[in-house]
Biopython code that builds the backbone (N, CA, C, O; Angstrom):
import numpy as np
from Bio.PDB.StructureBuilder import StructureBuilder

atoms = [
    (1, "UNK", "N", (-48.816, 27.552, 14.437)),
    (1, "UNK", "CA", (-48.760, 27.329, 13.007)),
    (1, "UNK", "C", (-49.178, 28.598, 12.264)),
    (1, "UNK", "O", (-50.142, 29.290, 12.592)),
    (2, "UNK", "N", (-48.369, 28.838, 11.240)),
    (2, "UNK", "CA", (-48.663, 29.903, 10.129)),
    (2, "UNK", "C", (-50.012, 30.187, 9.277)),
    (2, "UNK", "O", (-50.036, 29.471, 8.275)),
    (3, "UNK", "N", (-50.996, 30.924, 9.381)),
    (3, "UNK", "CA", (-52.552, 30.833, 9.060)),
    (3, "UNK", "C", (-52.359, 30.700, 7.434)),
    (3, "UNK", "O", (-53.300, 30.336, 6.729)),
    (4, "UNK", "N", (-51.201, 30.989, 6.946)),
    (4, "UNK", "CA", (-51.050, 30.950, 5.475)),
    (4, "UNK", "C", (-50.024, 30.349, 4.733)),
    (4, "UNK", "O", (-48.932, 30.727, 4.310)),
    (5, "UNK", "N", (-50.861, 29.007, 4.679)),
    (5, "UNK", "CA", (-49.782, 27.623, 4.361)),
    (5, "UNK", "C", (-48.952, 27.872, 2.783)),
    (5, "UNK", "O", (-47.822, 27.418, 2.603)),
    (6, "UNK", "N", (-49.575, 28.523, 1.885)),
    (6, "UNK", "CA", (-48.498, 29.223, 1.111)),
    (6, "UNK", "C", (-47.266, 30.402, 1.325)),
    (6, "UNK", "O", (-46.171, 30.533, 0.777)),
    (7, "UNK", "N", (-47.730, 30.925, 2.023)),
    (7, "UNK", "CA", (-46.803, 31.907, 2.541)),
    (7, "UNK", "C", (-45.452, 31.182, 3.241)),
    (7, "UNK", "O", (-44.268, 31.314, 2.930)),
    (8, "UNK", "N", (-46.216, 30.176, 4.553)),
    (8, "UNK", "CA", (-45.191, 29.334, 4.963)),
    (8, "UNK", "C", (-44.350, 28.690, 4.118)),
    (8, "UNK", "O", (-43.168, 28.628, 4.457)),
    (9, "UNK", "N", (-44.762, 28.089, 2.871)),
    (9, "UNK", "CA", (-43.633, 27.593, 1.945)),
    (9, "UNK", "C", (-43.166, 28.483, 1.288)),
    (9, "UNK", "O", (-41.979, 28.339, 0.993)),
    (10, "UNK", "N", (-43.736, 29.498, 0.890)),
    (10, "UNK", "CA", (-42.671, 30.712, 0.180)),
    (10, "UNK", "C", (-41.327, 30.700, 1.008)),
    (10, "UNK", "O", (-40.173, 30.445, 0.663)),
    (11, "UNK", "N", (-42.006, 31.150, 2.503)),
    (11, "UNK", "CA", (-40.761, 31.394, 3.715)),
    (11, "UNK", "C", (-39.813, 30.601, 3.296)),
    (11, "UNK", "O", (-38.917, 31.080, 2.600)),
    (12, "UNK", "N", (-39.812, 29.204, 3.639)),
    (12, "UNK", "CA", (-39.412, 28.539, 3.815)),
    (12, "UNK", "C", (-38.478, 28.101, 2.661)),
    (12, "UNK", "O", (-37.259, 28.084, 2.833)),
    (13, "UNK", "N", (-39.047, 27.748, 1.485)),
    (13, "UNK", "CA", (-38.268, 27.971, 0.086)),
    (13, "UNK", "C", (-37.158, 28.747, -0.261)),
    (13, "UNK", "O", (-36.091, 28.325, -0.707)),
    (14, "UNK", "N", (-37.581, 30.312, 0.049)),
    (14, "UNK", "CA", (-36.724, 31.423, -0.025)),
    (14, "UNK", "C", (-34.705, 31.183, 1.192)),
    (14, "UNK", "O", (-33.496, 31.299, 0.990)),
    (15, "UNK", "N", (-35.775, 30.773, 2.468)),
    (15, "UNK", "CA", (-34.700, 30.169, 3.403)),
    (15, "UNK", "C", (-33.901, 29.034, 3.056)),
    (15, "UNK", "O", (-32.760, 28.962, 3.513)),
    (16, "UNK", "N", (-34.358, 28.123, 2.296)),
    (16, "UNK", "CA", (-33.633, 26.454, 1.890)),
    (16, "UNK", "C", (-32.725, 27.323, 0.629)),
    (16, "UNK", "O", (-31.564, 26.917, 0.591)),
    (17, "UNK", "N", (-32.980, 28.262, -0.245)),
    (17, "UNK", "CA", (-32.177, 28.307, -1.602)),
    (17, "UNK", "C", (-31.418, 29.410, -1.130)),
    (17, "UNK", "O", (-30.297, 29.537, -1.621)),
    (18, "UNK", "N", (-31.878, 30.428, -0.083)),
    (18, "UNK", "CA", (-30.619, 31.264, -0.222)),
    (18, "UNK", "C", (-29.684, 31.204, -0.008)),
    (18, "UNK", "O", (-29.382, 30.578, 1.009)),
    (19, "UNK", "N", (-28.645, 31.805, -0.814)),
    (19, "UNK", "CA", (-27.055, 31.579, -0.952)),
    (19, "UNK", "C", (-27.236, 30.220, -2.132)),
    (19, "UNK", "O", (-26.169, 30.156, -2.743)),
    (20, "UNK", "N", (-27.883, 29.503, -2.468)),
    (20, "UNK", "CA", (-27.623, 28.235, -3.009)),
    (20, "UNK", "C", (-26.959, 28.125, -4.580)),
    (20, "UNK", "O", (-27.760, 28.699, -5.317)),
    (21, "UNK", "N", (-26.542, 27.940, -4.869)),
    (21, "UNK", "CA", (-25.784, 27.474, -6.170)),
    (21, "UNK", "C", (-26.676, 26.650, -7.536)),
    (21, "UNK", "O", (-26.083, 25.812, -8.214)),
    (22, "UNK", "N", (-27.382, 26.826, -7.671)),
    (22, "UNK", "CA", (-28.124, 25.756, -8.759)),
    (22, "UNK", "C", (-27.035, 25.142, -10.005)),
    (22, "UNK", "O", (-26.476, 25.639, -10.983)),
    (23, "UNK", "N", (-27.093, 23.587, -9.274)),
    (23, "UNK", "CA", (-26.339, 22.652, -10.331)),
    (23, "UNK", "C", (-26.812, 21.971, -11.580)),
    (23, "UNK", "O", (-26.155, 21.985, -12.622)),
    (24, "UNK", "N", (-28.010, 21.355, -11.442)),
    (24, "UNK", "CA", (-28.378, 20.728, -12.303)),
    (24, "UNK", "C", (-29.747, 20.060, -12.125)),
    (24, "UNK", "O", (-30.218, 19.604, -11.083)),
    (25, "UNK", "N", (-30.289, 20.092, -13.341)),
    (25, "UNK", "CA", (-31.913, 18.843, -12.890)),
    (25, "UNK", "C", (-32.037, 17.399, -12.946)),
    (25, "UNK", "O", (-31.675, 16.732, -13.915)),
    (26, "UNK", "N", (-32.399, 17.069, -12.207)),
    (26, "UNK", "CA", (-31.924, 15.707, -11.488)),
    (26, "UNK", "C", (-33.430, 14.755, -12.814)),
    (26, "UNK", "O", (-34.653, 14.873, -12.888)),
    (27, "UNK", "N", (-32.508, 14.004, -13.502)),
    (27, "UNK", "CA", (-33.261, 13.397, -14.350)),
    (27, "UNK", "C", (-33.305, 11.975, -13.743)),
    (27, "UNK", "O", (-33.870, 11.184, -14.498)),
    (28, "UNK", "N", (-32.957, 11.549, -12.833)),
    (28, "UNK", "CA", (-32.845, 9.977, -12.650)),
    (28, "UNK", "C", (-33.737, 9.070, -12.016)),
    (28, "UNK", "O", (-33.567, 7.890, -11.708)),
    (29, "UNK", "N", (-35.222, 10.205, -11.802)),
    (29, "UNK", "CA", (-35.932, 9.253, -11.899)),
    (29, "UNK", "C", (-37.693, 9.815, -12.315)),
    (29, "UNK", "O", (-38.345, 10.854, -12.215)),
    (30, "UNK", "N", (-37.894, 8.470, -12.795)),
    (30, "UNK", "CA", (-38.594, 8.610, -13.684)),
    (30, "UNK", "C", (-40.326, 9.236, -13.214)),
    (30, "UNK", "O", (-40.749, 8.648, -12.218)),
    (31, "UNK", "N", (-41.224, 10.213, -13.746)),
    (31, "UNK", "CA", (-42.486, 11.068, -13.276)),
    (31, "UNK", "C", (-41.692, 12.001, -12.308)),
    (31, "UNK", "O", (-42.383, 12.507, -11.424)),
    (32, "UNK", "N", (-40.745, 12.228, -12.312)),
    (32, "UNK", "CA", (-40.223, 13.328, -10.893)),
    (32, "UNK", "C", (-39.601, 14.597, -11.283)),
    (32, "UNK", "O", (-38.526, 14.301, -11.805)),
    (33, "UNK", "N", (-39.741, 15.714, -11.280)),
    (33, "UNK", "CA", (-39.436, 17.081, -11.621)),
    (33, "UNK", "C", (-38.639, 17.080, -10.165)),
    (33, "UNK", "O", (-39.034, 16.965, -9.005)),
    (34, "UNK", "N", (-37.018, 17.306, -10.911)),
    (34, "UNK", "CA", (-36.049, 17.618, -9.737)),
    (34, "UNK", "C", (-34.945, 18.548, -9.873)),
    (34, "UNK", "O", (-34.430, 18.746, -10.973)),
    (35, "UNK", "N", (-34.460, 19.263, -8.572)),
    (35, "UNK", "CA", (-33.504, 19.916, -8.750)),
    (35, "UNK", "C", (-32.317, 20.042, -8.248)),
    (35, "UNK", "O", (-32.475, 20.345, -7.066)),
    (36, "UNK", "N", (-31.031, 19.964, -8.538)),
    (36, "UNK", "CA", (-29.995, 19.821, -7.256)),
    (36, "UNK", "C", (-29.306, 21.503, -7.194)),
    (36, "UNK", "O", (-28.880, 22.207, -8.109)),
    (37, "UNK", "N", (-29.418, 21.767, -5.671)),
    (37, "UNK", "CA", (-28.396, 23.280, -5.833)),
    (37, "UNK", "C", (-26.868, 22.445, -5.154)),
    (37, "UNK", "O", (-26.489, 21.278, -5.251)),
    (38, "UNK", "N", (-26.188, 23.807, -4.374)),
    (38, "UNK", "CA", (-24.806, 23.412, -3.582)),
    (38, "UNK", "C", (-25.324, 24.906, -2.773)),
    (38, "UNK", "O", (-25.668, 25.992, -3.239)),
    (39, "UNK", "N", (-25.235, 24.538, -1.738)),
    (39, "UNK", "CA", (-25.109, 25.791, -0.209)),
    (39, "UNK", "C", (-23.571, 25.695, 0.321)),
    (39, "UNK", "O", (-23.092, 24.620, 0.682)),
    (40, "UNK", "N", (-22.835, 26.929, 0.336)),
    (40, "UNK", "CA", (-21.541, 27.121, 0.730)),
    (40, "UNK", "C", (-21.964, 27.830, 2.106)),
    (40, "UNK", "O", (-22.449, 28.950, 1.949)),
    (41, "UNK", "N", (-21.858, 27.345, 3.502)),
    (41, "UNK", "CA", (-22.029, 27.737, 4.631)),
    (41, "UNK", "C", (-20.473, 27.679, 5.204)),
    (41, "UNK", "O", (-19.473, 27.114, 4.761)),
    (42, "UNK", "N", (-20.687, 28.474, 6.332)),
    (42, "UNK", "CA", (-19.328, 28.421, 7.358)),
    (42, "UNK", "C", (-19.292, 27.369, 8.003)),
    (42, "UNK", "O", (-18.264, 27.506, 8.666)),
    (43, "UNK", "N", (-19.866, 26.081, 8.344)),
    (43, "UNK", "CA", (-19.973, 24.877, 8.632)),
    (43, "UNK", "C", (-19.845, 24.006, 7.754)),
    (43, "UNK", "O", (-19.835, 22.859, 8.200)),
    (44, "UNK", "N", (-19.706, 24.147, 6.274)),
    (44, "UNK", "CA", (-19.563, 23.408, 5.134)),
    (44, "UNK", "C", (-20.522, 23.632, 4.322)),
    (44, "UNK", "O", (-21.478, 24.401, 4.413)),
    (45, "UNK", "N", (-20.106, 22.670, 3.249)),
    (45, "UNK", "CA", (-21.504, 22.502, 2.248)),
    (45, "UNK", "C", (-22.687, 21.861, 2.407)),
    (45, "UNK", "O", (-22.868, 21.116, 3.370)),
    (46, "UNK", "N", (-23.395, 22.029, 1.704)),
    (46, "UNK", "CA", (-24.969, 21.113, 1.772)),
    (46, "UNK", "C", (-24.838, 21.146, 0.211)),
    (46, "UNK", "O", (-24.430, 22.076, -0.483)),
    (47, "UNK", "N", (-25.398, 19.585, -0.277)),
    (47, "UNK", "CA", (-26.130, 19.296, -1.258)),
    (47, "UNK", "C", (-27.550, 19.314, -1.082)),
    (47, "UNK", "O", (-28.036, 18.646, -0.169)),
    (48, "UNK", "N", (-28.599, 20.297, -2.177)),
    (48, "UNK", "CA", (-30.023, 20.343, -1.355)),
    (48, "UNK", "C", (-30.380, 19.895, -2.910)),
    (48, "UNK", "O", (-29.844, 20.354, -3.919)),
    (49, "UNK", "N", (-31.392, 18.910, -2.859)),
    (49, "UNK", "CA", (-32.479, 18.524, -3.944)),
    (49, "UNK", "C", (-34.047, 18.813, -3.712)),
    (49, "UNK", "O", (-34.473, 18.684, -2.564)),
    (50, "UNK", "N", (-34.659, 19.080, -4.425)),
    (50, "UNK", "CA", (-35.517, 19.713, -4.752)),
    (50, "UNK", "C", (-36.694, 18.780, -5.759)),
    (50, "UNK", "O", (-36.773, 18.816, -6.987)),
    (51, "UNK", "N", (-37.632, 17.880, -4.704)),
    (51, "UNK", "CA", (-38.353, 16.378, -5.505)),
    (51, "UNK", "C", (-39.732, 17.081, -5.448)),
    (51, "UNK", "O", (-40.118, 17.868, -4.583)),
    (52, "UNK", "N", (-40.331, 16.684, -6.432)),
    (52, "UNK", "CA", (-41.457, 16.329, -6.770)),
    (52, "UNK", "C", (-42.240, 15.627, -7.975)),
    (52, "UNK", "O", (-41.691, 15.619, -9.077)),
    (53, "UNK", "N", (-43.437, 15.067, -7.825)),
    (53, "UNK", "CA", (-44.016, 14.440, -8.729)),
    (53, "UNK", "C", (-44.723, 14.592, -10.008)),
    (53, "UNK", "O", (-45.928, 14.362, -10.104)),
    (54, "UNK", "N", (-43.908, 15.020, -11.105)),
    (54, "UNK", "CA", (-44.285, 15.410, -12.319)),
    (54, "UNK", "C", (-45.724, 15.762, -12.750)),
    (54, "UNK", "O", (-46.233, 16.786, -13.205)),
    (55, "UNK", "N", (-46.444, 13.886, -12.273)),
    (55, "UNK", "CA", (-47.869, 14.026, -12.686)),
    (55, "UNK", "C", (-48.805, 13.666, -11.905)),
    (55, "UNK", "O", (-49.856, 13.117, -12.237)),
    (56, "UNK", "N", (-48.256, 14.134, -10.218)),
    (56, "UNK", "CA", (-49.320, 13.992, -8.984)),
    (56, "UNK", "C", (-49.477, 12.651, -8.715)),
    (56, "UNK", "O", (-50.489, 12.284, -8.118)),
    (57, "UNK", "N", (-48.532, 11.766, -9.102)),
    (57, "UNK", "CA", (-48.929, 10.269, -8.979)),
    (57, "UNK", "C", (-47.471, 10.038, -7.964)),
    (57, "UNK", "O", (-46.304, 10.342, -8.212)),
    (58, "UNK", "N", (-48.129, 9.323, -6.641)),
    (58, "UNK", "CA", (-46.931, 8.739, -6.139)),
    (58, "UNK", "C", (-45.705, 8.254, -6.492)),
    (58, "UNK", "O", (-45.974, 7.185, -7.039)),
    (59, "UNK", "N", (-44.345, 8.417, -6.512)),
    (59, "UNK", "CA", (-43.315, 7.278, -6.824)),
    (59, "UNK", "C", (-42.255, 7.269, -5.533)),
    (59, "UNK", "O", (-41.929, 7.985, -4.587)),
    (60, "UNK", "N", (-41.902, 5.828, -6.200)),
    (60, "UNK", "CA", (-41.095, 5.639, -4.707)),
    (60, "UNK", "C", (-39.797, 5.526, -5.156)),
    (60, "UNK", "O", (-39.643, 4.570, -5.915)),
    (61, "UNK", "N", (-38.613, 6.318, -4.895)),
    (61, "UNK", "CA", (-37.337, 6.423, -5.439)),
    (61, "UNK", "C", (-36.536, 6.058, -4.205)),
    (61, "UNK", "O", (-36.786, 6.237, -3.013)),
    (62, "UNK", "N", (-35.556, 5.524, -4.788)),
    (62, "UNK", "CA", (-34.244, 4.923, -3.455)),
    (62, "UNK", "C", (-32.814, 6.519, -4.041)),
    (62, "UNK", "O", (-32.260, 6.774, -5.111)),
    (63, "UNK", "N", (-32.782, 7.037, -2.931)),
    (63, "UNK", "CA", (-31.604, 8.014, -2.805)),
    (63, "UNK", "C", (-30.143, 7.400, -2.711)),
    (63, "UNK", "O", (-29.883, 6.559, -1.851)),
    (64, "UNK", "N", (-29.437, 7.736, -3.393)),
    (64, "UNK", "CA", (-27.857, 7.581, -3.915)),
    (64, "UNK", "C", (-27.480, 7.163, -2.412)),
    (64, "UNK", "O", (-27.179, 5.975, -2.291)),
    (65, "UNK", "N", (-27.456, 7.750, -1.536)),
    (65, "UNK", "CA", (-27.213, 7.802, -0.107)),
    (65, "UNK", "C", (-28.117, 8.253, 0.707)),
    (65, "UNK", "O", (-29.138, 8.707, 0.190)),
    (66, "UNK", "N", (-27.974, 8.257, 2.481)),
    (66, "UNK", "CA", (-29.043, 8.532, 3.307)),
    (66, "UNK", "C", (-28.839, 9.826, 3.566)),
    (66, "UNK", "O", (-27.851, 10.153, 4.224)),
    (67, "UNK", "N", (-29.729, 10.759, 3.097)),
    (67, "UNK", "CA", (-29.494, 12.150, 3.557)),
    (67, "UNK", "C", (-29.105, 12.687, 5.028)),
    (67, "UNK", "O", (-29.095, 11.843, 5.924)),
    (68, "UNK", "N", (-28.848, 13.752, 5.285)),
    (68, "UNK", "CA", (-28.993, 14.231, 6.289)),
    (68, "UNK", "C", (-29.901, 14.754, 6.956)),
    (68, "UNK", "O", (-29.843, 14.667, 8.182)),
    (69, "UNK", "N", (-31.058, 15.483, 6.282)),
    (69, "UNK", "CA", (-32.018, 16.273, 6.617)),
    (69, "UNK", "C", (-33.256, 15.641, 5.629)),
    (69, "UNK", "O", (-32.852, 14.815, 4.810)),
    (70, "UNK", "N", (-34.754, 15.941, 5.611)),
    (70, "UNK", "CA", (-35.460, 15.661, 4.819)),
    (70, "UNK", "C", (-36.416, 16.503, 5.199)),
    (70, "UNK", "O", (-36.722, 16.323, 6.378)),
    (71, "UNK", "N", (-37.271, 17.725, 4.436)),
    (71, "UNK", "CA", (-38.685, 18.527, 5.043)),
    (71, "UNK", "C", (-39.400, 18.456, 3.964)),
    (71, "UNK", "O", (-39.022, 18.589, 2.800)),
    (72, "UNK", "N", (-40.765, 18.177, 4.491)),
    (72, "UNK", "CA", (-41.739, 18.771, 3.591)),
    (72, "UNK", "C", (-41.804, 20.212, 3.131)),
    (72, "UNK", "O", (-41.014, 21.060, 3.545)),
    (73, "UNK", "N", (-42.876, 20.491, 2.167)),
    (73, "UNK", "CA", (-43.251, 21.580, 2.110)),
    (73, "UNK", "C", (-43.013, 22.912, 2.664)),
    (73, "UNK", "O", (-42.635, 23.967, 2.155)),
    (74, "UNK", "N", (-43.270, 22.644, 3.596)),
    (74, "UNK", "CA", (-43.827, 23.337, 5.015)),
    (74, "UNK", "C", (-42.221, 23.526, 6.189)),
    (74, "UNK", "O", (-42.019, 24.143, 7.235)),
    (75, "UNK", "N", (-41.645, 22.921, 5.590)),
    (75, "UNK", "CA", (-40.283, 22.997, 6.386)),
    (75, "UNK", "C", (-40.338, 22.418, 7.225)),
    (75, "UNK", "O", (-39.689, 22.810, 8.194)),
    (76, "UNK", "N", (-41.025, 21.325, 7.335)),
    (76, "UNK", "CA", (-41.258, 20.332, 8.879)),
    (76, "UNK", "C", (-40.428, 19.480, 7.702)),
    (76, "UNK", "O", (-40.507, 19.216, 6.502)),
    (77, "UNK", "N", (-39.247, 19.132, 9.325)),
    (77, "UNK", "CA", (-38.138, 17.744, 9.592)),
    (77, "UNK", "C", (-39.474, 16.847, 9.363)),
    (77, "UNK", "O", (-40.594, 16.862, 9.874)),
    (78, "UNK", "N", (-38.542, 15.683, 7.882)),
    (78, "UNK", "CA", (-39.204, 14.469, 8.117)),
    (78, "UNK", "C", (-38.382, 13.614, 8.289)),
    (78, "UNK", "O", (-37.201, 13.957, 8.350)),
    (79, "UNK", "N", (-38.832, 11.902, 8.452)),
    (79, "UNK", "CA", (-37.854, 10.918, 8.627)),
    (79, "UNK", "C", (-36.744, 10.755, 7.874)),
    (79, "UNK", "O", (-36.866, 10.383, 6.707)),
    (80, "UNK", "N", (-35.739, 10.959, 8.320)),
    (80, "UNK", "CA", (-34.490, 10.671, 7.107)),
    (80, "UNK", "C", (-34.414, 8.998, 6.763)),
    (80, "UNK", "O", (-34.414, 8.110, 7.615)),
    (81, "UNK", "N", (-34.349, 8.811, 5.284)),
    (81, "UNK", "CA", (-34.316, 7.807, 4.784)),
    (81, "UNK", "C", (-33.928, 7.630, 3.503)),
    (81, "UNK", "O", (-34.208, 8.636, 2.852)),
    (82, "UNK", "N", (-33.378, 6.746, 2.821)),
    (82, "UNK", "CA", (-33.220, 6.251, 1.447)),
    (82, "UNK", "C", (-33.886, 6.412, 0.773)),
    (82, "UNK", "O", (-33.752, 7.133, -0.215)),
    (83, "UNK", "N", (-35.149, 5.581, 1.192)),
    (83, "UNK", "CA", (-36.239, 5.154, 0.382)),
    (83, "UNK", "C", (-37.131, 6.167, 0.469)),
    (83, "UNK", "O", (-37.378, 6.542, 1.615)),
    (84, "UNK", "N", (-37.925, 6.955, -0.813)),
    (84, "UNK", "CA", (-38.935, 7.633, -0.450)),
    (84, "UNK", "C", (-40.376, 7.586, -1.443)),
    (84, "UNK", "O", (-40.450, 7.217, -2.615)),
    (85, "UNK", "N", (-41.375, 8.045, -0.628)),
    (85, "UNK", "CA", (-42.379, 8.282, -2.014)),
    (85, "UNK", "C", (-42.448, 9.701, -1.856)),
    (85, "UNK", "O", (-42.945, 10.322, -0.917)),
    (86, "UNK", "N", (-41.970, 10.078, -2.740)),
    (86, "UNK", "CA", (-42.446, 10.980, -3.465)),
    (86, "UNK", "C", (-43.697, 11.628, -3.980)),
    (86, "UNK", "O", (-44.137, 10.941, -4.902)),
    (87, "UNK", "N", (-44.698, 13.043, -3.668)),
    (87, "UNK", "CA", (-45.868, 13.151, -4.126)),
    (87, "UNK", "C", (-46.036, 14.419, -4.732)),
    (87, "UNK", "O", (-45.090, 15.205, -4.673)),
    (88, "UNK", "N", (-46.722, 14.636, -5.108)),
    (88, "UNK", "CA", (-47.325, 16.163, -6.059)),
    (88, "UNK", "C", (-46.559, 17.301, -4.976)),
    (88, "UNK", "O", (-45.696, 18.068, -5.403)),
    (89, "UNK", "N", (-47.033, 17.300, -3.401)),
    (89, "UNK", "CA", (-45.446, 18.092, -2.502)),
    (89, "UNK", "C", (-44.304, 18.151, -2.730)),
    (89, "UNK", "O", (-43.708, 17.085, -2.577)),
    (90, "UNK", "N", (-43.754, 18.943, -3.028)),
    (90, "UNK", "CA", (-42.006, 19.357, -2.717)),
    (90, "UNK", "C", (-41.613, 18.326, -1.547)),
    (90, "UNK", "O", (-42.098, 18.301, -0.416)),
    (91, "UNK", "N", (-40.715, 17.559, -2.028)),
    (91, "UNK", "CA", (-39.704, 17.383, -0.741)),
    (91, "UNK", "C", (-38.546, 18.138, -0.564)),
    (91, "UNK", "O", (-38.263, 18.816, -1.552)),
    (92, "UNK", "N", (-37.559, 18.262, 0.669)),
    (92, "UNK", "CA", (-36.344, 18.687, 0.247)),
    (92, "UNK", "C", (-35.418, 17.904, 0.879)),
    (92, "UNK", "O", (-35.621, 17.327, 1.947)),
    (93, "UNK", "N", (-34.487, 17.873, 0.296)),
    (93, "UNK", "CA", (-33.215, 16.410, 0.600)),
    (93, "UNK", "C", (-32.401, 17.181, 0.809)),
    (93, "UNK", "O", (-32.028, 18.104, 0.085)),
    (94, "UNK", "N", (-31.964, 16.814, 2.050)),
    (94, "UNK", "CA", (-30.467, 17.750, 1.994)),
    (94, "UNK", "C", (-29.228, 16.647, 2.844)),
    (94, "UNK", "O", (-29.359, 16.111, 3.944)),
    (95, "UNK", "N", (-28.090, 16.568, 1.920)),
    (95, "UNK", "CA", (-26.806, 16.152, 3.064)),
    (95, "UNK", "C", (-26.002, 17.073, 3.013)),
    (95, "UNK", "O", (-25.819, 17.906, 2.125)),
    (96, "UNK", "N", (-25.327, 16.873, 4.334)),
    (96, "UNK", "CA", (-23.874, 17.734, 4.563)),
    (96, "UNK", "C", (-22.834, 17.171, 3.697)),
    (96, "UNK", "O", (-22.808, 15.958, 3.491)),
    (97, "UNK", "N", (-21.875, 18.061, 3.114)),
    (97, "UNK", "CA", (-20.720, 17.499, 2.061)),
    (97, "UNK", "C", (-19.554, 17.869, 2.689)),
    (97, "UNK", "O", (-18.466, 17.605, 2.176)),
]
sb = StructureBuilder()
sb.init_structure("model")
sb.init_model(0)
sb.init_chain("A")
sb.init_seg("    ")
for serial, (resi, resn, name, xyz) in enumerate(atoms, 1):
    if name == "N":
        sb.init_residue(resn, " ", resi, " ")
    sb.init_atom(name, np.array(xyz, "f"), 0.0, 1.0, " ", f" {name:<3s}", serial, name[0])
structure = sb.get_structure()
């Protein structure tokens, strides 16, 4: 593990947006500061969103569809799912398009 857990999300941040396209801010749900890009790869696209919790207070949002990918912070794979809570952490959502 990386001795400098900010640094690790810089990394990691810098790696999820590059090349990325920034589309729009995802207003649809409610306490959540969000962002959607588009990644044009040689394997296709990715839709990547960009969640977190406005005012550090848990919420639990149901996703349009089941992603493909899901990481914390930290770029650790989490459970892919619909349903999520959401916290004061960055999540990142990503499906293949």
């Amino acid at each position: 593990s990386f001795p400098y857990p900010a640094l690790e999300a810089y990394r990691f941040v810098a790696q999820m947006l590059d090349a990325t396209v920034p589309i729009t801010q995802i207003l649809d749900y409610q306490n959540l500061t969000g962002y959607k890009f588009i990644k044009v790869t040689p394997d296709g696209n990715q839709e990547i969103w960009i969640l977190w919790s406005a005012d550090g207070n848990p919420t639990s949002v149901i996703l349009p569809e089941l992603p493909h990918q899901i990481y914390d912070k930290l770029g650790q794979p989490q459970s892919a799912s619909q349903t999520l809570e959401i916290t004061a952490d960055v999540r990142y959502i990503v499906w293949d398009r």
